[in-house]
PDB file of N, CA, C, O and CB in Angstrom:
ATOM      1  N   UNK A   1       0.828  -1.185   0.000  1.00  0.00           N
ATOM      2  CA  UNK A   1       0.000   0.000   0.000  1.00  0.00           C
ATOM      3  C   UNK A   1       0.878   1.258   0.000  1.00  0.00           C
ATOM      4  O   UNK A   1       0.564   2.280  -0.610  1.00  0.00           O
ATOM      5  CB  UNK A   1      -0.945  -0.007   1.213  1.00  0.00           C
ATOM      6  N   UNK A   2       1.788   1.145   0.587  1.00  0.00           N
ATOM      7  CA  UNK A   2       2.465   2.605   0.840  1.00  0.00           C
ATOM      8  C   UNK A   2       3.287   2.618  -0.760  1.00  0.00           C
ATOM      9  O   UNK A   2       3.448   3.636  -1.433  1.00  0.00           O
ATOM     10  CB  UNK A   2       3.768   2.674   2.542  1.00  0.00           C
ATOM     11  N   UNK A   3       3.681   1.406  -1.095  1.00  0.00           N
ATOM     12  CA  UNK A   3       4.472   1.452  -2.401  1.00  0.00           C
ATOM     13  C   UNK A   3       3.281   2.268  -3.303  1.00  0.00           C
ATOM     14  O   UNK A   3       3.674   3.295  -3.857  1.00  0.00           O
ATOM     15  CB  UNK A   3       4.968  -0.286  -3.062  1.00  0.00           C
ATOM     16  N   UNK A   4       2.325   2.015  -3.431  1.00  0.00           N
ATOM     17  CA  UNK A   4       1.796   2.115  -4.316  1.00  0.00           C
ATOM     18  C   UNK A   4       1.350   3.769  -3.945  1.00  0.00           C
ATOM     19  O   UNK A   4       1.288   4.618  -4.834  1.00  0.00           O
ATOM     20  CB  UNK A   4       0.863   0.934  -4.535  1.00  0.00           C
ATOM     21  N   UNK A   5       1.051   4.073  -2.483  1.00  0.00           N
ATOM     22  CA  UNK A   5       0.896   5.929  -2.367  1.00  0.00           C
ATOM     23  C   UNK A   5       2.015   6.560  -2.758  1.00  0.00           C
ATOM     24  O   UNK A   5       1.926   7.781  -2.890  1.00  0.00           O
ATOM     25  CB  UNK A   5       0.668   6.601  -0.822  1.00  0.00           C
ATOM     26  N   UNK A   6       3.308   5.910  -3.034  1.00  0.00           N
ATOM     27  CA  UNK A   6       4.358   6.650  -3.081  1.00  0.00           C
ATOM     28  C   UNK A   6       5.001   6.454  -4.787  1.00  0.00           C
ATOM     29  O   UNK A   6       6.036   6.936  -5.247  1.00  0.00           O
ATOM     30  CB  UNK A   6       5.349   6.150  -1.788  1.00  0.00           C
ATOM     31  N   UNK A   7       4.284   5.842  -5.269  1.00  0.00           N
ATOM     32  CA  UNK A   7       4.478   5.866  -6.631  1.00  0.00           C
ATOM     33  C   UNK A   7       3.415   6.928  -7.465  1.00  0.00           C
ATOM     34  O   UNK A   7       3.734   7.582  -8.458  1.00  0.00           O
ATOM     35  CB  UNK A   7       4.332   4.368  -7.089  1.00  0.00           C
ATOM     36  N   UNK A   8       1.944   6.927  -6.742  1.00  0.00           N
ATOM     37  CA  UNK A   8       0.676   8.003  -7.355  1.00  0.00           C
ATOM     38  C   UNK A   8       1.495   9.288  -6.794  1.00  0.00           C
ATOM     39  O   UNK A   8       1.282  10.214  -7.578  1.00  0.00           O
ATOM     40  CB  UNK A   8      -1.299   7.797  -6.543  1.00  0.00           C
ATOM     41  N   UNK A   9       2.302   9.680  -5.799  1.00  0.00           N
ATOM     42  CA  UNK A   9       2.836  10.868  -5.309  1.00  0.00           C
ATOM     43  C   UNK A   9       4.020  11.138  -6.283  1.00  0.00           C
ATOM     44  O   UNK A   9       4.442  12.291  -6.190  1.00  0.00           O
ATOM     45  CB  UNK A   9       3.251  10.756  -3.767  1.00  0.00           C
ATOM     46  N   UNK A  10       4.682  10.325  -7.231  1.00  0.00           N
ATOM     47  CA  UNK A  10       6.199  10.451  -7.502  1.00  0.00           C
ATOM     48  C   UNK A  10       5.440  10.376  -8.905  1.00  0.00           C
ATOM     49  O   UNK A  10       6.379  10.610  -9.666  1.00  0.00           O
ATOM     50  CB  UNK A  10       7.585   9.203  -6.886  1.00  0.00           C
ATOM     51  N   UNK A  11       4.382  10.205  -9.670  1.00  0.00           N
ATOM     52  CA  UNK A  11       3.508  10.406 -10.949  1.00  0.00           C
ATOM     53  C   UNK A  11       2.945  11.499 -11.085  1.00  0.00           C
ATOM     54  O   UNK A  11       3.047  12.049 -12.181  1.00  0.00           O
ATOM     55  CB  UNK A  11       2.519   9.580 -11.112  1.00  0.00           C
ATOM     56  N   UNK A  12       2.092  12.220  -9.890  1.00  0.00           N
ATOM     57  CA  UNK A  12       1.332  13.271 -10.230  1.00  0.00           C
ATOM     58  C   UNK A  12       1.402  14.684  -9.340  1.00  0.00           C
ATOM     59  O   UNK A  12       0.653  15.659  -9.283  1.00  0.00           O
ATOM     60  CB  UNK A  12       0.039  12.723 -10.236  1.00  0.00           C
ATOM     61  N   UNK A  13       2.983  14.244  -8.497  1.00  0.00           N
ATOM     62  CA  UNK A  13       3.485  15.758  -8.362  1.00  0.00           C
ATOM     63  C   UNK A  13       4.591  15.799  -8.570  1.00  0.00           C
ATOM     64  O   UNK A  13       4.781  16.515  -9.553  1.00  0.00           O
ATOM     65  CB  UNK A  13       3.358  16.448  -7.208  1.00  0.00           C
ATOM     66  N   UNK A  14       6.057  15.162  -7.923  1.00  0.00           N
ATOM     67  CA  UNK A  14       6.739  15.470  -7.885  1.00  0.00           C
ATOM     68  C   UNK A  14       7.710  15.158  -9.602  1.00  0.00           C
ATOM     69  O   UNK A  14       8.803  15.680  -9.818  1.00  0.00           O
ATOM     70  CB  UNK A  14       6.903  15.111  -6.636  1.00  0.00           C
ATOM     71  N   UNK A  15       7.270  14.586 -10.225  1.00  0.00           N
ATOM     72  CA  UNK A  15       7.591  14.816 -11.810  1.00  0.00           C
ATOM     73  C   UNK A  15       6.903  15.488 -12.703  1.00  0.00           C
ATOM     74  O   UNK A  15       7.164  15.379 -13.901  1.00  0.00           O
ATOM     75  CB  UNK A  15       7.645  13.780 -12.446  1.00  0.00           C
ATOM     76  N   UNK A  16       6.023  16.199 -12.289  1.00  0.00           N
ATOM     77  CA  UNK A  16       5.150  17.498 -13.033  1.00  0.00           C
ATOM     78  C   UNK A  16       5.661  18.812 -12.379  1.00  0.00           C
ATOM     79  O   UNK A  16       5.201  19.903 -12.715  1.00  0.00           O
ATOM     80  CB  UNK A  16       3.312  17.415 -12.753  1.00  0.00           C
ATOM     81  N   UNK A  17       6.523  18.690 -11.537  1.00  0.00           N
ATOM     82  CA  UNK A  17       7.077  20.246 -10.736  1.00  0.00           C
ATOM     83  C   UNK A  17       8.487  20.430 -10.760  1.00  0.00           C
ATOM     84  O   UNK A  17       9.255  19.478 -10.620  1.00  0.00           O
ATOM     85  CB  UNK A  17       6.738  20.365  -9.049  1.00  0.00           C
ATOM     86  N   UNK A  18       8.852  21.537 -10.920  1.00  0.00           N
ATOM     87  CA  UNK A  18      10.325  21.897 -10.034  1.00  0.00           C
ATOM     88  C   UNK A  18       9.810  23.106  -9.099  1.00  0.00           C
ATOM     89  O   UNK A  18       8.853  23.880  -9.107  1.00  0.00           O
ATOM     90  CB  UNK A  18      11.869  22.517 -11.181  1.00  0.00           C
ATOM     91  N   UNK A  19      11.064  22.840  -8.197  1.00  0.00           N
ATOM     92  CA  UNK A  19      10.695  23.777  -6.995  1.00  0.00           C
ATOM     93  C   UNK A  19      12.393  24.404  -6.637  1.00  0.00           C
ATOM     94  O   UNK A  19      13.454  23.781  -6.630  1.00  0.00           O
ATOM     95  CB  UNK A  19       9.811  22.705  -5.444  1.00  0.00           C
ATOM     96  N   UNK A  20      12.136  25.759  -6.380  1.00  0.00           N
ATOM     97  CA  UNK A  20      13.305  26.579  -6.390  1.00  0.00           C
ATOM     98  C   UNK A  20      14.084  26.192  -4.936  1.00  0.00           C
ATOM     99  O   UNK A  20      15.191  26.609  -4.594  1.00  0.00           O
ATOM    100  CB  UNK A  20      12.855  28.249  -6.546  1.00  0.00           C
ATOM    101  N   UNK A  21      13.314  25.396  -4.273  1.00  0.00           N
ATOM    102  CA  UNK A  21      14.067  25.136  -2.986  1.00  0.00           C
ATOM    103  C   UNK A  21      13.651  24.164  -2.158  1.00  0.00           C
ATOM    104  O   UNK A  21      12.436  24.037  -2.310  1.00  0.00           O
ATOM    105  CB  UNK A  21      14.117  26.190  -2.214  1.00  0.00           C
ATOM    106  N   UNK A  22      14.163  23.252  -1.178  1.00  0.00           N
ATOM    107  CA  UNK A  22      13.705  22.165  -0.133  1.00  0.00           C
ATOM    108  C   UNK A  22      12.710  22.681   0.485  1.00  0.00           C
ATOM    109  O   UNK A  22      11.869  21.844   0.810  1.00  0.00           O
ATOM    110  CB  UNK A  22      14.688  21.710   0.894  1.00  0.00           C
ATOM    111  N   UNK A  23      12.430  23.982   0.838  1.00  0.00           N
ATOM    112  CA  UNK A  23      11.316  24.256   1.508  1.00  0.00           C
ATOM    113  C   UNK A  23       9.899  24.291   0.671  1.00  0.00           C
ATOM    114  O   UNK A  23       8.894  23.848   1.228  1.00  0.00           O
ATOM    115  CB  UNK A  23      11.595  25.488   2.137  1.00  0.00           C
ATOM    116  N   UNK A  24       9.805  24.894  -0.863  1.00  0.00           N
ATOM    117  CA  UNK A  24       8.776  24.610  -1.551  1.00  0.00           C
ATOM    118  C   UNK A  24       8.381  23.526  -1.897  1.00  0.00           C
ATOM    119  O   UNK A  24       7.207  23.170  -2.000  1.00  0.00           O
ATOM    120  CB  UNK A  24       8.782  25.086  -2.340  1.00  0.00           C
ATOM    121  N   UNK A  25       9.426  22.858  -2.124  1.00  0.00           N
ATOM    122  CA  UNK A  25       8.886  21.334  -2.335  1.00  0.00           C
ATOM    123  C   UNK A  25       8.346  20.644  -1.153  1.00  0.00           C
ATOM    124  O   UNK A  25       7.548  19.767  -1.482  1.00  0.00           O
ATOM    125  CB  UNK A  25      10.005  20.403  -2.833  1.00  0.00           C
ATOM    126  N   UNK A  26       8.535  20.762   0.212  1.00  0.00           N
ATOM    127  CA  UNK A  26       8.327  20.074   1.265  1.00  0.00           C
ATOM    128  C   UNK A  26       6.790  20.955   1.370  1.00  0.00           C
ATOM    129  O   UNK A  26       5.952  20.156   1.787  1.00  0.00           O
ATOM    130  CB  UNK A  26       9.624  20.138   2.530  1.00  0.00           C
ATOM    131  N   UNK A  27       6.279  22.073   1.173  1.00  0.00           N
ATOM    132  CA  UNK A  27       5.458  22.619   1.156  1.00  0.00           C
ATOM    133  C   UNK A  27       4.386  22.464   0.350  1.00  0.00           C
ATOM    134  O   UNK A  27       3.258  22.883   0.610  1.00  0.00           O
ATOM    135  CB  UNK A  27       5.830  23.388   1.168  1.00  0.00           C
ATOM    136  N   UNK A  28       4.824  21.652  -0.985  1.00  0.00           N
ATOM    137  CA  UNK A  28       4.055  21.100  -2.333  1.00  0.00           C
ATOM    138  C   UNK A  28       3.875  19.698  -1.910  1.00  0.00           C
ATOM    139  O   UNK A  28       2.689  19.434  -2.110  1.00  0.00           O
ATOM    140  CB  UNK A  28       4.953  21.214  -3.896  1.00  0.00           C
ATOM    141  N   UNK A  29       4.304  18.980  -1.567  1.00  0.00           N
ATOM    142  CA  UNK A  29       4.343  17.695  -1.007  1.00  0.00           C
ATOM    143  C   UNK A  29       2.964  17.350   0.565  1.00  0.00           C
ATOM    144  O   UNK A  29       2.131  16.449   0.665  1.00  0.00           O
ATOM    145  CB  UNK A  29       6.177  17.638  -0.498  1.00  0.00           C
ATOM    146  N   UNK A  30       3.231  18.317   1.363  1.00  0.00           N
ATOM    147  CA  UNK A  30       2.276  18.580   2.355  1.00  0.00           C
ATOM    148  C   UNK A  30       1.349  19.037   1.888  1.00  0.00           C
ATOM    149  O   UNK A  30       0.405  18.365   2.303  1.00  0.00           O
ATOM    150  CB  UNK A  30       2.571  19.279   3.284  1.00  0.00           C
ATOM    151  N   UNK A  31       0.969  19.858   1.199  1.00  0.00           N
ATOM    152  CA  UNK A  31      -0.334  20.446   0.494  1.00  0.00           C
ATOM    153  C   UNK A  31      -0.719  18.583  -0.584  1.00  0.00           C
ATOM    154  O   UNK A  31      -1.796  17.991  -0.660  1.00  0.00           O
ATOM    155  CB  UNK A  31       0.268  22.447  -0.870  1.00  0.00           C
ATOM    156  N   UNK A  32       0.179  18.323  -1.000  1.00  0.00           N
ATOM    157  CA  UNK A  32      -0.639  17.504  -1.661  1.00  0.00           C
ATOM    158  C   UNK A  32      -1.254  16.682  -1.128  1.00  0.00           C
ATOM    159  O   UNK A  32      -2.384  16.510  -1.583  1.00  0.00           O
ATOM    160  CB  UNK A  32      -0.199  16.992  -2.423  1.00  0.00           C
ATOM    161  N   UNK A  33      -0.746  15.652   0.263  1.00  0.00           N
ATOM    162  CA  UNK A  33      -1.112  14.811   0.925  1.00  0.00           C
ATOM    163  C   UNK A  33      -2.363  15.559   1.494  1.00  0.00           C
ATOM    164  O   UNK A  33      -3.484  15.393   1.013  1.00  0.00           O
ATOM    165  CB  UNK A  33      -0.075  14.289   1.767  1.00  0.00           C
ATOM    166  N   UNK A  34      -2.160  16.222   2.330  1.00  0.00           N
ATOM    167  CA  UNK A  34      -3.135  16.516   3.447  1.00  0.00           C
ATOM    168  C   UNK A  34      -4.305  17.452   2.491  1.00  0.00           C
ATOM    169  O   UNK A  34      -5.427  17.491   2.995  1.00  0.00           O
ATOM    170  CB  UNK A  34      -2.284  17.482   4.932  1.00  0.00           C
ATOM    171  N   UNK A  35      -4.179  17.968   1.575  1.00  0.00           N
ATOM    172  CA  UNK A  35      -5.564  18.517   0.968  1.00  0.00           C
ATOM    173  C   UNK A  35      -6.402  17.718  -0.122  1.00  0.00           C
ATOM    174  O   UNK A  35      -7.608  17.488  -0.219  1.00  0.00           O
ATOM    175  CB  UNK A  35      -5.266  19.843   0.299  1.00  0.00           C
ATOM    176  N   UNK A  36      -5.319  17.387  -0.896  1.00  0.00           N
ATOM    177  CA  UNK A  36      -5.466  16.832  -2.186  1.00  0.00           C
ATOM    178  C   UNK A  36      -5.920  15.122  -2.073  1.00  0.00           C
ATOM    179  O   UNK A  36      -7.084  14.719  -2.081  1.00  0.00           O
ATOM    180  CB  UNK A  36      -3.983  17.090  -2.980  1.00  0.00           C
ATOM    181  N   UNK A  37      -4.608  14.204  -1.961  1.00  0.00           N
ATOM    182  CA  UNK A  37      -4.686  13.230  -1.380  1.00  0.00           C
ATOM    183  C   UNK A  37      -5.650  12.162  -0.645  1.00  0.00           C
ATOM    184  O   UNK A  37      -5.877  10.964  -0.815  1.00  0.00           O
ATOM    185  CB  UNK A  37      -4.154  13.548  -0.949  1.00  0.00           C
ATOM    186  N   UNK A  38      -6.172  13.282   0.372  1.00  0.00           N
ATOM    187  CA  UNK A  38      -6.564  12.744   2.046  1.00  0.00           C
ATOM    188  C   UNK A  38      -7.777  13.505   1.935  1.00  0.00           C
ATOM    189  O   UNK A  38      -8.435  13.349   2.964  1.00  0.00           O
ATOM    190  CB  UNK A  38      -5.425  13.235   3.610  1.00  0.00           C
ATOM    191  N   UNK A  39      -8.219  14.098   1.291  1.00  0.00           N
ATOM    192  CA  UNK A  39      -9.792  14.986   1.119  1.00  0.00           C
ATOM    193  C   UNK A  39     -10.308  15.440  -0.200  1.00  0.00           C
ATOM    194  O   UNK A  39     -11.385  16.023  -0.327  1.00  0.00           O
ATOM    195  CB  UNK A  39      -9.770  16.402   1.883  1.00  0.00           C
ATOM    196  N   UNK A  40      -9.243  15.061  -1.487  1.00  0.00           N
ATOM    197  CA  UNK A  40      -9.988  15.148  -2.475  1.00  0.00           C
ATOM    198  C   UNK A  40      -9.902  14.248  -3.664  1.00  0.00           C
ATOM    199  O   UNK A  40     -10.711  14.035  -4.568  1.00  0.00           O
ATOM    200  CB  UNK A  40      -9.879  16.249  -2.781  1.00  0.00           C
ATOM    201  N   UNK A  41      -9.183  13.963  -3.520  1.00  0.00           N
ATOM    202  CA  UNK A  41      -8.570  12.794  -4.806  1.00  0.00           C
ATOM    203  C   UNK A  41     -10.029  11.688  -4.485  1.00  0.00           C
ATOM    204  O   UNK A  41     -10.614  11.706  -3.402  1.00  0.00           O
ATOM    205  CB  UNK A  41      -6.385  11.749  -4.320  1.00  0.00           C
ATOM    206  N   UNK A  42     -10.314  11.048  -5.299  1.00  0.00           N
ATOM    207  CA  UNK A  42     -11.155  10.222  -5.618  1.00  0.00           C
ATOM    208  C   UNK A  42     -10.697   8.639  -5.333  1.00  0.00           C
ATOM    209  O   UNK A  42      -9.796   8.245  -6.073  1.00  0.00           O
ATOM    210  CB  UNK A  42     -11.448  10.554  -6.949  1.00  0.00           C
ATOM    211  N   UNK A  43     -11.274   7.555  -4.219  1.00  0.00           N
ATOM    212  CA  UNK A  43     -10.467   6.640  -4.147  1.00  0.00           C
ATOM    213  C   UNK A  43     -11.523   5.224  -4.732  1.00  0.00           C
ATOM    214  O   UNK A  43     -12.718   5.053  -4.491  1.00  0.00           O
ATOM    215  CB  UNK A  43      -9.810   6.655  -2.561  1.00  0.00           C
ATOM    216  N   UNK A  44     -10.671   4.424  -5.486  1.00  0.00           N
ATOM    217  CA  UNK A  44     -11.473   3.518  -6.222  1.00  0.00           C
ATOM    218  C   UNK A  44     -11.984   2.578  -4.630  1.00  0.00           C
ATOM    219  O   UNK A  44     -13.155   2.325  -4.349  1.00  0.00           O
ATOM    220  CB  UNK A  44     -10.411   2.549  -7.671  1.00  0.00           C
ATOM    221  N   UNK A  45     -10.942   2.249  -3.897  1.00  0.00           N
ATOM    222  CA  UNK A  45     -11.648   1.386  -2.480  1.00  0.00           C
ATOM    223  C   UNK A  45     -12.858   1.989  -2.040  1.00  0.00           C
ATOM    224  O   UNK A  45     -13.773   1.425  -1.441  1.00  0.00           O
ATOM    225  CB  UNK A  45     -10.677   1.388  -1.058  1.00  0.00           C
ATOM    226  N   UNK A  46     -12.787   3.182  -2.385  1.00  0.00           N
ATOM    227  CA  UNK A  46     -14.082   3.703  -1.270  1.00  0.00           C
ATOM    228  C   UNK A  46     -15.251   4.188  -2.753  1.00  0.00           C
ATOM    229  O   UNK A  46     -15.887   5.241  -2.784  1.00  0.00           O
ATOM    230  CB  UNK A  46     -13.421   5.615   0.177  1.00  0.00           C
ATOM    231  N   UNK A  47     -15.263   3.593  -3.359  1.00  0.00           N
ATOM    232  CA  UNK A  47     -16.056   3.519  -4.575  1.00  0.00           C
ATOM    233  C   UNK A  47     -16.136   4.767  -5.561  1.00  0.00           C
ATOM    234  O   UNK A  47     -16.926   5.156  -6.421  1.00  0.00           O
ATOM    235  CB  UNK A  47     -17.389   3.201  -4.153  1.00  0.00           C
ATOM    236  N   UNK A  48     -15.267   5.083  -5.168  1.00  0.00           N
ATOM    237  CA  UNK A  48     -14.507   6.398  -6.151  1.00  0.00           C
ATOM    238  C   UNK A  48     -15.153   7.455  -6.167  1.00  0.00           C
ATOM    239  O   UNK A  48     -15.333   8.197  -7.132  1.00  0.00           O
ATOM    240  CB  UNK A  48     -14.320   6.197  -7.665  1.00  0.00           C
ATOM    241  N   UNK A  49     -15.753   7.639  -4.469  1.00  0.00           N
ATOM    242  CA  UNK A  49     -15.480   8.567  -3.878  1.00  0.00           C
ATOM    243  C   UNK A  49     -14.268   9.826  -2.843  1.00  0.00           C
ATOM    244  O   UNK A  49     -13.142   9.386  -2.607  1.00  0.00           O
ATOM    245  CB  UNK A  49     -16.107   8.162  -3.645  1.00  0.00           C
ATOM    246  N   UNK A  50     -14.473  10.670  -2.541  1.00  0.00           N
ATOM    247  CA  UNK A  50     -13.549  11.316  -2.212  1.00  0.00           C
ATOM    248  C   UNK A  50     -13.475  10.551  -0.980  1.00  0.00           C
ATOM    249  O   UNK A  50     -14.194   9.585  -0.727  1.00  0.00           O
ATOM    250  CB  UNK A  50     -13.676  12.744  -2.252  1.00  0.00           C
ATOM    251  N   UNK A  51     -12.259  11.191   0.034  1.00  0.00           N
ATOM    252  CA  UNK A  51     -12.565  10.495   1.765  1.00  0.00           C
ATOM    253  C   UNK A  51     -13.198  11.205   2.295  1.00  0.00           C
ATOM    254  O   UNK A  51     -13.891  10.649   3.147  1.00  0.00           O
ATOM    255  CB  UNK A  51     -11.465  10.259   2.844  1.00  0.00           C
ATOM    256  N   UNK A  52     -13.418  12.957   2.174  1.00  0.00           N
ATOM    257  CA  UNK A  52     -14.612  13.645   2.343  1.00  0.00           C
ATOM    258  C   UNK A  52     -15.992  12.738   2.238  1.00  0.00           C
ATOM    259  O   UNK A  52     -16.637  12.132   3.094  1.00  0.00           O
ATOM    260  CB  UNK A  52     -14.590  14.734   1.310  1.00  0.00           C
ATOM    261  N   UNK A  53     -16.112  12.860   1.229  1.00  0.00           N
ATOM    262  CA  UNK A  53     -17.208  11.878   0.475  1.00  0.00           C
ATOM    263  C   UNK A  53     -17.502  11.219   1.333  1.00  0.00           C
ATOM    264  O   UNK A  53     -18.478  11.404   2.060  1.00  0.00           O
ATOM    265  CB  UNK A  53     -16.892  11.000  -0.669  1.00  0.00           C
ATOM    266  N   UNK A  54     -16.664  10.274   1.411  1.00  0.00           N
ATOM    267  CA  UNK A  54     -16.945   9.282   1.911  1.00  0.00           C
ATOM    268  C   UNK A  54     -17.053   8.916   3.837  1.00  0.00           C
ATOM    269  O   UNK A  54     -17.384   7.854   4.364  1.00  0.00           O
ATOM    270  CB  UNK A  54     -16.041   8.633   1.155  1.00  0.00           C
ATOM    271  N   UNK A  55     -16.756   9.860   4.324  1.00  0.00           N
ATOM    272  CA  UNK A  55     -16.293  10.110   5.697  1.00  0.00           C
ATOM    273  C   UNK A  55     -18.048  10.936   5.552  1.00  0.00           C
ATOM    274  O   UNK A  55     -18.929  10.367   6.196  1.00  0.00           O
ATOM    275  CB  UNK A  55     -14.399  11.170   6.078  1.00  0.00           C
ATOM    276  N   UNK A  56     -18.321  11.774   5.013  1.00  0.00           N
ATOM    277  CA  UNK A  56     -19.860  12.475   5.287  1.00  0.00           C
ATOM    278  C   UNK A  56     -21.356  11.490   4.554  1.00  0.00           C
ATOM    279  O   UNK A  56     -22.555  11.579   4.818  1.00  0.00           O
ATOM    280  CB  UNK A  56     -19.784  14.300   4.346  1.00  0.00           C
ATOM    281  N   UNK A  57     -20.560  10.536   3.511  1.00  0.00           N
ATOM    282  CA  UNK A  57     -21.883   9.322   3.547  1.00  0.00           C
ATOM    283  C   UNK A  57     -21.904   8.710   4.886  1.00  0.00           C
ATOM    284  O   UNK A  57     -22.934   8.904   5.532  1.00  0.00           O
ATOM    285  CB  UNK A  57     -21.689   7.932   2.386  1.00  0.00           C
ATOM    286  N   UNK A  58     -21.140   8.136   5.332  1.00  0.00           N
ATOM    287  CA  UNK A  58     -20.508   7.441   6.570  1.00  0.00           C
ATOM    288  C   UNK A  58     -21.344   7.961   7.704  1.00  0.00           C
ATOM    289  O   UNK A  58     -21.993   7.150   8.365  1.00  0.00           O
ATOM    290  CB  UNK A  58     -18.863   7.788   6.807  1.00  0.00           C
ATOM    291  N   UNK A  59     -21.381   9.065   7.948  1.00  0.00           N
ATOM    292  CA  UNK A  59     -21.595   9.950   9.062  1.00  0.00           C
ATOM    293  C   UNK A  59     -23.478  10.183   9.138  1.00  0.00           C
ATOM    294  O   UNK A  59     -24.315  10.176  10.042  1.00  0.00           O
ATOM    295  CB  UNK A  59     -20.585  11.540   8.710  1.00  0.00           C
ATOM    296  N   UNK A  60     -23.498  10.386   7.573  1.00  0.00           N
ATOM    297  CA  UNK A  60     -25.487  10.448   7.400  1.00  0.00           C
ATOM    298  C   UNK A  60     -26.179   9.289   7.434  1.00  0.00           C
ATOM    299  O   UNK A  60     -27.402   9.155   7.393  1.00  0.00           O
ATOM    300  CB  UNK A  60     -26.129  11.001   5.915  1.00  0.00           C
ATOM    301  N   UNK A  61     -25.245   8.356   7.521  1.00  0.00           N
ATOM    302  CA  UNK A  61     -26.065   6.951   7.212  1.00  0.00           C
ATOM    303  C   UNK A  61     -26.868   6.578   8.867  1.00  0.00           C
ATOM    304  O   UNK A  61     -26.313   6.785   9.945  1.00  0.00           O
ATOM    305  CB  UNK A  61     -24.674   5.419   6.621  1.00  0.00           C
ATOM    306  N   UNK A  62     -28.114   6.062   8.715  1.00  0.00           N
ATOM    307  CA  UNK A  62     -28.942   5.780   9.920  1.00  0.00           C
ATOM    308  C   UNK A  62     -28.469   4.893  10.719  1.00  0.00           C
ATOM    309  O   UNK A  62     -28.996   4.956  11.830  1.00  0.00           O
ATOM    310  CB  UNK A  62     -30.160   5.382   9.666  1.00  0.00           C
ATOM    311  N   UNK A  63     -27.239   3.625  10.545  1.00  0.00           N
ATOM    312  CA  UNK A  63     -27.051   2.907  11.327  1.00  0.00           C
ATOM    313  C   UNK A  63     -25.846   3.217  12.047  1.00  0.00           C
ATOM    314  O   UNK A  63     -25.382   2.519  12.948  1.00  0.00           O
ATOM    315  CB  UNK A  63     -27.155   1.862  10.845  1.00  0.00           C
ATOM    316  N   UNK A  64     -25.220   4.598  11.488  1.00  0.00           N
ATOM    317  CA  UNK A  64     -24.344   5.323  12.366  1.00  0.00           C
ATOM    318  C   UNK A  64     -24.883   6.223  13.030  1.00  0.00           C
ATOM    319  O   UNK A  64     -24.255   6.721  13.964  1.00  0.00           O
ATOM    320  CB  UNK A  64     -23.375   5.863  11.819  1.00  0.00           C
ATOM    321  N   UNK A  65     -25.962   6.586  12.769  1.00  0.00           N
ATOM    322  CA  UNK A  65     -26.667   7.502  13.661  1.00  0.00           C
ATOM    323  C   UNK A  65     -27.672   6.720  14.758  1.00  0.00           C
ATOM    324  O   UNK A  65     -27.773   7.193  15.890  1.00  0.00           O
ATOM    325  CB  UNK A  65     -27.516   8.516  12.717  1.00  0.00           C
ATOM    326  N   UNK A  66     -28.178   5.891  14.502  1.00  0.00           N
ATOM    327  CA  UNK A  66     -28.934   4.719  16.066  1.00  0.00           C
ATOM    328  C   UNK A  66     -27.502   4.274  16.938  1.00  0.00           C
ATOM    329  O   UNK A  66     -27.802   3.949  18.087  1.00  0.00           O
ATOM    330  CB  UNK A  66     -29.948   2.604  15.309  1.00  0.00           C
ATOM    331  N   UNK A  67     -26.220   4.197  16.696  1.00  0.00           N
ATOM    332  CA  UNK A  67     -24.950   4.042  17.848  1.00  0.00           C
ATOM    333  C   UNK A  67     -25.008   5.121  18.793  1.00  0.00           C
ATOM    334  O   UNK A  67     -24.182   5.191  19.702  1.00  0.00           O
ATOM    335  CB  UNK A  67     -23.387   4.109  17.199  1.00  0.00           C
TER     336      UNK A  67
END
């Protein structure tokens, strides 16, 4: 699993960018995970929904709401 997050990360940022310094890139890298990644990217496991998405179906559904 991680091989495979770290190959979609090394495909669709860090070989589509240059960055003038260790700090922009570490800054492009964090923005990607934590916004992009982790709240918007679309995931085929979770039926190719977002984790947003999918974290607020999760949350409306009635048999999480009778717990």
């Amino acid at each position: 699993m991680a091989e495979s997050f770290f190959a979609t990360l090394e495909t669709e940022l860090i070989d589509r960018s240059d960055w003038a310094s260790p700090s922009e890139a570490s800054a492009a890298v964090f923005e990607y995970i934590e916004v992009f990644y982790n709240r918007i990217r679309r995931n085929s496991a979770l039926g190719y929904l977002s984790p947003e998405q999918f974290e607020e179906r999760y949350r409306s559904s009635p048999a999480v709401a009778a717990v």
